[in-house]
C-alpha positions in Angstrom: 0.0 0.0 0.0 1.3 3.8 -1.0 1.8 6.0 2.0 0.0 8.8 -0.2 -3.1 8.1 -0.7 -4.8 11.5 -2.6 -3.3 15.1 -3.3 -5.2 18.7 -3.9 -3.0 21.2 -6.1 -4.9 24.6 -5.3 -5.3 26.7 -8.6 -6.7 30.5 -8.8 -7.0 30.0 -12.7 -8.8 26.5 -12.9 -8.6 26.6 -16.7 -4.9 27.8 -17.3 -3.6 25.1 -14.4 -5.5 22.6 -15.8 -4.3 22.8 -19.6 -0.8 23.1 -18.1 -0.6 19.4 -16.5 -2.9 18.2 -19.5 -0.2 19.4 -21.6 3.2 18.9 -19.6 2.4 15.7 -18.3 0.5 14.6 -21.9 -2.9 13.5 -20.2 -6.3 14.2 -20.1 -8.0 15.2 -16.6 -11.6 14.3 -15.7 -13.0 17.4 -14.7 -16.3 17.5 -12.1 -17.9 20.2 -10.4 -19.2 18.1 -7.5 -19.8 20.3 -4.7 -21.2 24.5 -4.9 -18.4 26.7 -4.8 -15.4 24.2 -5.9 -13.7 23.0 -9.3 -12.0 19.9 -9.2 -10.0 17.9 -11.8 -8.7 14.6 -11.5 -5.3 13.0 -12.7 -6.4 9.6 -14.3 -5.7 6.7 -11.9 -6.4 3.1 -10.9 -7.9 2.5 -7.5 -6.6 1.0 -5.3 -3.9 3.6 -6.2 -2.6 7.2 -5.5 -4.5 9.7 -7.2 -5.2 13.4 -7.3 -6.6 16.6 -8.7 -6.2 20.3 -9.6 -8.8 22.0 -7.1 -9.9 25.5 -7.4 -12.3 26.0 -3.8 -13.0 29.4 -1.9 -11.3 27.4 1.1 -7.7 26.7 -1.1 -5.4 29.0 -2.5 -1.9 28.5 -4.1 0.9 29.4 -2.2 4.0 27.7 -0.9 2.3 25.8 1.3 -0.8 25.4 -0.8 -0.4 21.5 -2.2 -2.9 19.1 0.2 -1.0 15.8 0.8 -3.4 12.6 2.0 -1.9 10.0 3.7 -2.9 6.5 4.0 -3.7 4.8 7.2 -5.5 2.3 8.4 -8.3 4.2 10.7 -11.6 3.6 9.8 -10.5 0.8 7.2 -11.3 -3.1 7.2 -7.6 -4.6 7.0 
């Protein structure tokens, strides 16, 4: 099992971010506007796996410290 388990890259311009890993990384991200107020594209993955998106949410901006890292653990899992 991968110690990450799911990341968050905050993004002020949702668009611009997003066509820049589409293009540098030569994928296509599944975009979903899932909750009021948020953005959210997701890098494509295979659960179980690591996976993440590019988030634009009144709550996140991009800075420094801006990236969200999840990590895996076992609370609140079946083993």
């Amino acid at each position: 099992m991968n110690a990450v388990d799911w990341f968050e890259i905050p993004a002020a311009n949702f668009e611009r971010a997003c066509a820049f890993y589409e293009s540098t990384l030569a994928i296509k991200l599944n975009t979903d506007n899932y909750m009021e107020n948020m953005q959210l594209a997701a890098f494509p993955y295979q659960h179980p796996g690591v996976g993440g998106a590019v988030i634009k949410a009144d709550h996140l901006q991009p800075s420094a410290s801006g990236t969200l890292v999840y990590l895996y653990t076992r609370v609140g899992r079946a083993p």
